[in-house]
Each structure stands twice: as C-alpha cells, then as structure tokens.
C-alpha positions in Angstrom: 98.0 -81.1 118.4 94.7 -80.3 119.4 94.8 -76.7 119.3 96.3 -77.1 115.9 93.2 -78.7 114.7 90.8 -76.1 116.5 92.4 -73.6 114.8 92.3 -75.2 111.2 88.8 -75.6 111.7 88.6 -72.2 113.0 90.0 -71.1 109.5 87.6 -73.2 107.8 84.6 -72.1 109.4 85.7 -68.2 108.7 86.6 -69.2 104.9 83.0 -71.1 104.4 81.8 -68.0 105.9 83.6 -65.7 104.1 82.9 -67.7 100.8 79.2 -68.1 101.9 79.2 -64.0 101.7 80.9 -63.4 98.3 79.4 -66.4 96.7 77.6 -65.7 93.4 73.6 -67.2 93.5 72.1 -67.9 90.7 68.4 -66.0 90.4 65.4 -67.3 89.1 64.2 -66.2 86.1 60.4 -66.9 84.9 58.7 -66.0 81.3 55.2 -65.4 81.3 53.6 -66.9 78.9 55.7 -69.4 78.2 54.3 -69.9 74.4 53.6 -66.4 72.7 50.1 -65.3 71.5 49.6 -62.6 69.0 49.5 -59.2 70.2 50.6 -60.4 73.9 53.7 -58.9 75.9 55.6 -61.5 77.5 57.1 -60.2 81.2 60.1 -61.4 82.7 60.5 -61.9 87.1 63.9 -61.7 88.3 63.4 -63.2 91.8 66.9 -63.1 94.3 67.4 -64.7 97.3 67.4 -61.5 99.4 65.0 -58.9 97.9 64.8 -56.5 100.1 68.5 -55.4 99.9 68.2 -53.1 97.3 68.7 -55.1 94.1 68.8 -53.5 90.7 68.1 -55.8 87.9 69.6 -56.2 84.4 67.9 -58.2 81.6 69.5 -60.3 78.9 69.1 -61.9 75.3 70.0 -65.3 75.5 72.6 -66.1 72.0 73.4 -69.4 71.4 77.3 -70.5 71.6 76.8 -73.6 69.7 80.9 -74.2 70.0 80.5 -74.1 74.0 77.1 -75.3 73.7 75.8 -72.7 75.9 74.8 -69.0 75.6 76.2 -66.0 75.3 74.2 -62.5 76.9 73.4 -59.3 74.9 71.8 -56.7 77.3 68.2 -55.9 76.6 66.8 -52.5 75.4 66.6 -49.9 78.2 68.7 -52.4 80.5 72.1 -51.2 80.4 71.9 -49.2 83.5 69.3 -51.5 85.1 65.9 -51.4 86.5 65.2 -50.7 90.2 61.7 -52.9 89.8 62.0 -57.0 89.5 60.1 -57.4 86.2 60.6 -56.3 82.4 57.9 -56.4 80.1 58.7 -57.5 76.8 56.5 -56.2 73.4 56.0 -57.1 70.0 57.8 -60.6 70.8 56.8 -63.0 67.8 59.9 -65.4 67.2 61.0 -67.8 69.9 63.8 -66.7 72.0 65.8 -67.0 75.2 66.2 -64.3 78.2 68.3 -64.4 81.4 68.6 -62.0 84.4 71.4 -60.8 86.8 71.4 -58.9 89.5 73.7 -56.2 92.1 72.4 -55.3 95.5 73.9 -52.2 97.3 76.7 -54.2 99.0 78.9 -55.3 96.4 79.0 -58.6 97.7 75.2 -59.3 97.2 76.0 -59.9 93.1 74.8 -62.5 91.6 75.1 -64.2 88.1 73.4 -65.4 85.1 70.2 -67.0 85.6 69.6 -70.2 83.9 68.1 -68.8 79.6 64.0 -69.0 80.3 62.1 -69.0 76.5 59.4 -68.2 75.5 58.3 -70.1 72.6 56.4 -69.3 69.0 54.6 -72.1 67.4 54.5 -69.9 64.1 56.5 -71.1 61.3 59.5 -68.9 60.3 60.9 -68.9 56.8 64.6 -68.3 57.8 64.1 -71.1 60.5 62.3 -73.2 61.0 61.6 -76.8 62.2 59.4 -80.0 60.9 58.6 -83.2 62.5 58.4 -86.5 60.5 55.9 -88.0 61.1 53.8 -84.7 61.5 51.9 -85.4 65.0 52.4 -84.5 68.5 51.9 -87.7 69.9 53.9 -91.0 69.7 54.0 -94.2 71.0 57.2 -95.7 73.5 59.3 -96.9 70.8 58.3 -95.1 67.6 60.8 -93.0 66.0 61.2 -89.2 65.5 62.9 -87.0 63.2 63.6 -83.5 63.8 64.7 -81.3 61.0 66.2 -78.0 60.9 65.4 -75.3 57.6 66.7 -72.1 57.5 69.6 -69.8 56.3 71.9 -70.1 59.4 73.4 -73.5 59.7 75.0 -75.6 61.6 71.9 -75.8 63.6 71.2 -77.7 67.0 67.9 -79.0 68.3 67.3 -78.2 71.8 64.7 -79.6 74.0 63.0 -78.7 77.1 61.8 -81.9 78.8 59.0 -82.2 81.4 59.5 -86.0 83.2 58.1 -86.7 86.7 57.7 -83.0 87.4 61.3 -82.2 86.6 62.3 -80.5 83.7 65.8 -80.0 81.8 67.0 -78.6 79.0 69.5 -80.3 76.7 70.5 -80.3 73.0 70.3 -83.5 70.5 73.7 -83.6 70.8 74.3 -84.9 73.8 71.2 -87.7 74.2 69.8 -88.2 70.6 71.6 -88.9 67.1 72.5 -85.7 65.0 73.1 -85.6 61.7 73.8 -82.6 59.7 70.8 -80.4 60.8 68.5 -83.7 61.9 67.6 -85.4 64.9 66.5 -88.7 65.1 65.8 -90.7 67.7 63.4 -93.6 69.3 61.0 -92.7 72.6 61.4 -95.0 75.5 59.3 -93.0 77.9 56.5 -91.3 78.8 57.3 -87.8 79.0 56.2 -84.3 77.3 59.2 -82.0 75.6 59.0 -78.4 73.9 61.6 -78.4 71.0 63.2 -76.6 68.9 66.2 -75.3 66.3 68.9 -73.1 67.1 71.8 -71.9 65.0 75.6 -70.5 65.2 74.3 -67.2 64.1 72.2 -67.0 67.3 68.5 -67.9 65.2 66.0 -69.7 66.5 63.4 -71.6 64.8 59.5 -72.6 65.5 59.1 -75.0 68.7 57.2 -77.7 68.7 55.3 -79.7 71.3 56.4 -83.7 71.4 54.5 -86.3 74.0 55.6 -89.9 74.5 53.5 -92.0 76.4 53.0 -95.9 77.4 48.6 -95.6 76.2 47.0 -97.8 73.9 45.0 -94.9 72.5 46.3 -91.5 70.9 45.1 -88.8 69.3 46.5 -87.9 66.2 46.8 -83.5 65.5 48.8 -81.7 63.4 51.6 -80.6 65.3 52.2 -77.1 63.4 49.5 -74.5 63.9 46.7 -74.8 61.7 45.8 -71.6 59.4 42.4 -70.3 59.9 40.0 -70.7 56.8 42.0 -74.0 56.1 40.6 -77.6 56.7 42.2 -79.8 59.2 41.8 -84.1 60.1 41.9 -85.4 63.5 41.6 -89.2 63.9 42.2 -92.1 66.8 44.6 -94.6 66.6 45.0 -97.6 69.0 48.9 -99.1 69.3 48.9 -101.7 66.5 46.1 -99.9 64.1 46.1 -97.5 62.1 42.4 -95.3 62.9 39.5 -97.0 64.4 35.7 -96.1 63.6 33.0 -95.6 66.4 35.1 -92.7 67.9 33.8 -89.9 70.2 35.9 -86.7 70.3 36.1 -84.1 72.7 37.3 -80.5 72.8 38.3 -78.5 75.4 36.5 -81.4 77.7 33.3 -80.9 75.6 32.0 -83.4 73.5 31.8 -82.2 69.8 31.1 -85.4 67.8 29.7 -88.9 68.8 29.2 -91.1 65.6 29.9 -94.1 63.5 33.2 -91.8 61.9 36.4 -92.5 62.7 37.7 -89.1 61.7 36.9 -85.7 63.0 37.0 -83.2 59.8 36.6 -79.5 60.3 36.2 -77.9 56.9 36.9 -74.6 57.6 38.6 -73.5 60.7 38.6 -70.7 63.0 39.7 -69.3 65.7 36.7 -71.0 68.0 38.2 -74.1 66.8 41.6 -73.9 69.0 41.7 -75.9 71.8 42.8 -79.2 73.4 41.2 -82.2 71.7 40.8 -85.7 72.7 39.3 -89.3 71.8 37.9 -92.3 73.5 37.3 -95.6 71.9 36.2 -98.6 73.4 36.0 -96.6 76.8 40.0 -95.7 76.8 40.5 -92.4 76.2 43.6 -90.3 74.5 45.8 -87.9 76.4 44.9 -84.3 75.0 46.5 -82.3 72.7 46.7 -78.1 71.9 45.8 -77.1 68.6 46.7 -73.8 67.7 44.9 -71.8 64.8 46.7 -69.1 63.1 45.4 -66.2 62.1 45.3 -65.8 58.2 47.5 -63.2 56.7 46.5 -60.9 54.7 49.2 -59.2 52.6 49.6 -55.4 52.5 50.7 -56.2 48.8 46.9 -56.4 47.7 45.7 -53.8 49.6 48.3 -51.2 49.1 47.8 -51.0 45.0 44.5 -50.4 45.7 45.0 -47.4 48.4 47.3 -45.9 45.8 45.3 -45.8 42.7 42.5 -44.7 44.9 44.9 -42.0 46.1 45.6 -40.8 43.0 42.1 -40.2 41.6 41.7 -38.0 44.6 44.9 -36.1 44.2 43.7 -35.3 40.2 40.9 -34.9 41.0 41.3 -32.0 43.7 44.4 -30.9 41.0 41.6 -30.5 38.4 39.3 -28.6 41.2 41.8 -26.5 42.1 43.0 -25.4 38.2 39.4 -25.0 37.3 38.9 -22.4 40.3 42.0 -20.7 39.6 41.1 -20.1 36.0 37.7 -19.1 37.3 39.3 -16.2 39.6 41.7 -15.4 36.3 39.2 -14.9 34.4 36.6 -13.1 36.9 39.9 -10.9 38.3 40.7 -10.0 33.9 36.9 -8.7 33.5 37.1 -6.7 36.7 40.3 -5.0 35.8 38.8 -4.4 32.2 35.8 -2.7 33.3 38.1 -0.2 35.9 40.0 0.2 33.6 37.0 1.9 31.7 35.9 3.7 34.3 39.0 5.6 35.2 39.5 6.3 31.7 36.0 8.0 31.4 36.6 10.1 34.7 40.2 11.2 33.9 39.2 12.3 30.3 34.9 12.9 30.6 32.4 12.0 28.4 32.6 13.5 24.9 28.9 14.9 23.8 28.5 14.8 19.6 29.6 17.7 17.7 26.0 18.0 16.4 24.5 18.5 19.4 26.4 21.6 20.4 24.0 23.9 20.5 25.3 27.7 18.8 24.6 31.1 20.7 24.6 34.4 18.6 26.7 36.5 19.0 26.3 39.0 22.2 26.8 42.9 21.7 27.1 45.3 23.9 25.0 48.5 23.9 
C-alpha cells in the first residue's frame, strides 16, 4: 500500500511538472500614455516571464465580443510575423482603443497567451460614438446617482469601466454591477473610488472615456467632465454636501493658487491651452480632491481654407496662361517679320537689283579701222 501511494505521488509530481512546463502564462501588457494627447505615439511593453529565451512578440487590436462579453484579437500592422524587440510603437492613435500581446520563445513550450486588453483612452468627443454623463461633472458624492449614455451608429452598446479602489484596479462592464438599459447606465455611488469609462459596441467601436470619482468629502469641485474647447468660456465652482456653491472660495491650479476672493465661481472667459490642468477648491479650510481638465485644441476646418487656396490657384494659373500666350504671340509675330525680311533678301540676291531704264547710259557705235 505504501509503495502504491509513493508512486501516485511520483506521477503527480511529474504531471505538475510536466504541466508547470507547457502551461500557458499570461504576459503583461502596459500602454504608455494611458490617455492620448495630440500628436503623441502611444508604445506598447510586452513583458514575459522569462525574457531572455528568445521571445518574439506579436501585437493585437482588442474587438469587443459583446455576446461573450470579452474580446476578440485582430493582429496589428507589421505584426503578423512578429517582432524580435518587446515594444511596438503605435502612431496617429486618436480614438480610444484596446491592445493585447502574445508571445513564442524558441522552445515551443515557452508560448504564452493573450494578455489581459490594456487601453489607451481619448477624452475627445467622437460623432459615431460617443458617451455623456448626466449630471455633467467628474465628481460625485457617496450616494448620488449617475447616468451613462451611449450615442453613436453601432448599437447595442456596453459601458465598460476601469476601476481604481485601494490600489487595485478591474475592469468590468455595466452589465454585470450597474443597471443597463438600452444604451444607458445608471447607477448610485457607495464608495470612494476613481473609474475611467467608457462605450463600446457589437461592431467593435469605441466611444470617448470619461473620468468618474466618488468620494466620502464634504467639499468637491465641480469641472466639466468633457474637454473644454480652447477659445471657449468654461465655470468652475465649490460645492459643500448639502449646498449647492458656496462664496468665499479660493481655487487652485496645478497646486497654484489662481484666485482668492469674495466669488464663489471661477470663470475663465477665454480658454487656452495654459489653462489645462488639475484644479482644486478650499472653503472654510477643507479642501476638494483635484480634478484634470483638458483643453482641446480648436479646429479649424480645411473647408474654409481650401476655397480660398483654389481661387488663389486659379488666378495664378490664368495668369501665367495669359503670360505665356502673350509671349508666344510675341515670338509669332517677331519669327513672321524675320522670315519676311529674308525672304527679301534672297529674293534680291537670286534675281539682283534692277537699275532704271533711263539711267542706262548709250555708247556709240565702235568701228573698226
């Protein structure tokens, strides 16, 4: 009986060690930056447990799989084959979007799976989706209610969320902790915690992400939580749990203190890019958790410009037509009178110059003698 059971547990130390060698690990992907900026590439680090044994990479587009509720991976450009090195840049990124890595090492037995999707996020709003917040602030008091609402041409849509609490964070869809309803999620805070969300659809679109904070304070800041359009005007204000704004507020930004007055509003007429930042208020010597707000740049449409260019164009081009016609007739003309007056001239060498009759002179007749 006893050797029976040393050799079972001789089998089940081989098989765990066995298993331990062709077990697929899960590597770690990272996005850097995690929220995009414009003009900015965004790199993706696959790392692997063992990285010196000759990995080769492959990079993925995370699609959503909204009837699994997970993803589905389309190979990145230039990734088909693989990359020796551990990182892929990524450029012209503007839309938020999911990414995963995998990985083979030399020994066939070193392969690994999908990584959990990383995103990188846009704040930008996105006609064909895109995501609001009712009411429109970041930050909310434990028990206030929030809607989120998903716009676009891709329905059904889900609302995903990427939730930061004690120093963990998970990502999870409305479905399975909130209430959805059609392409809205509602739902109350009970916590303090910070979440990035967002909208995804069956088609594999993803919307605008947003950043929500819950917290237990008796003072918040309230900031738009869209981006705010450079050359626009913009409101921040204080409000203390069980008020609506309170005067005698000082506001800071980016830890700098920008306005200390009787107001209880801070207005910036015009905004700019200088103007992105955190901000924050104290009242009453309690101060606000901070807030991002981000400034986006104002566009200026290639529809007013172009006319322009193309009338402009278009004088030139006549313009150098007319040129050019006016030289050509120039060199017609000067080649017609050159021709004309050879013309003459071999005409008067191949025939001669007549002399007038008149001025023949007469000889007399000559005799000989």
């Amino acid at each position: 009986m006893g050797r029976i059971l040393l050799c079972v547990l001789d089998l089940l130390v081989v098989s765990s060690f066995c298993c331990g060698i062709t077990q697929e690990h899960k590597p770690v992907l990272t996005v850097s930056p995690s929220w995009l900026r414009p003009g900015a590439s965004v790199t993706l680090s696959c790392r692997v447990e063992r990285p010196s044994a000759g990995w080769r990479f492959y990079w993925y587009r995370a699609v959503p799989d909204l009837s699994h509720k997970n993803y589905s991976y389309v190979p990145l450009p230039d990734s088909i084959s693989g990359t020796v090195q551990d990182s892929y840049v990524l450029h012209g990124q503007t839309h938020t979007a999911g990414y995963a890595c995998r990985a083979d090492g030399r020994n066939p037995d070193y392969s690994t799976g999908y990584s959990e999707p990383k995103f990188v996020w846009s704040a930008g709003l996105d006609p064909t989706a895109s995501l609001t917040v009712t009411p429109a602030k970041e930050q909310h008091f434990i028990s206030e209610s929030v809607s989120i609402n998903c716009e676009g041409d891709s329905p059904p849509w889900i609302v995903k969320e990427f939730v930061t609490l004690n120093n963990r964070s998970k990502l999870s869809d409305c479905s399975t902790w909130r209430t959805m309803s059609g392409s809205s999620c509602t739902f109350n805070i009970y916590f303090s915690y910070t979440a990035v969300c967002w909208c995804e659809s069956g088609s594999g679109a993803f919307s605008n992400a947003v950043n929500i904070t819950g917290h237990n304070r008796d003072l918040f800041l309230v900031s738009p939580v869209h981006p705010v359009t450079e050359a626009s005007s913009v409101t921040l204000t204080c409000r203390l749990r069980g008020q609506n704004t309170v005067s005698n507020v000082i506001f800071y930004h980016n830890d700098k203190l920008i306005q200390n007055n009787s107001r209880e509003e801070l207005n910036i007429s015009k905004v700019s890019q200088s103007d992105e930042g955190f901000y924050k208020c104290e009242y009453s010597g309690k101060v606000s958790p901070q807030s991002w707000m981000t400034v986006q740049a104002l566009s200026r449409p290639e529809s007013s410009t172009f006319p322009v260019l193309l009338v402009i164009r278009s004088v030139i081009g006549v313009g150098v037509i007319i040129i050019l016609l006016f030289l050509l007739c120039r060199c017609i003309k000067s080649e017609a009178s050159q021709d004309k007056n050879q013309q003459q001239i071999y005409s008067t060498l191949l025939h001669g110059q007549r002399e007038d009759p008149e001025e023949i002179p007469e000889y007399d007749d000559v005799t000989s003698e």
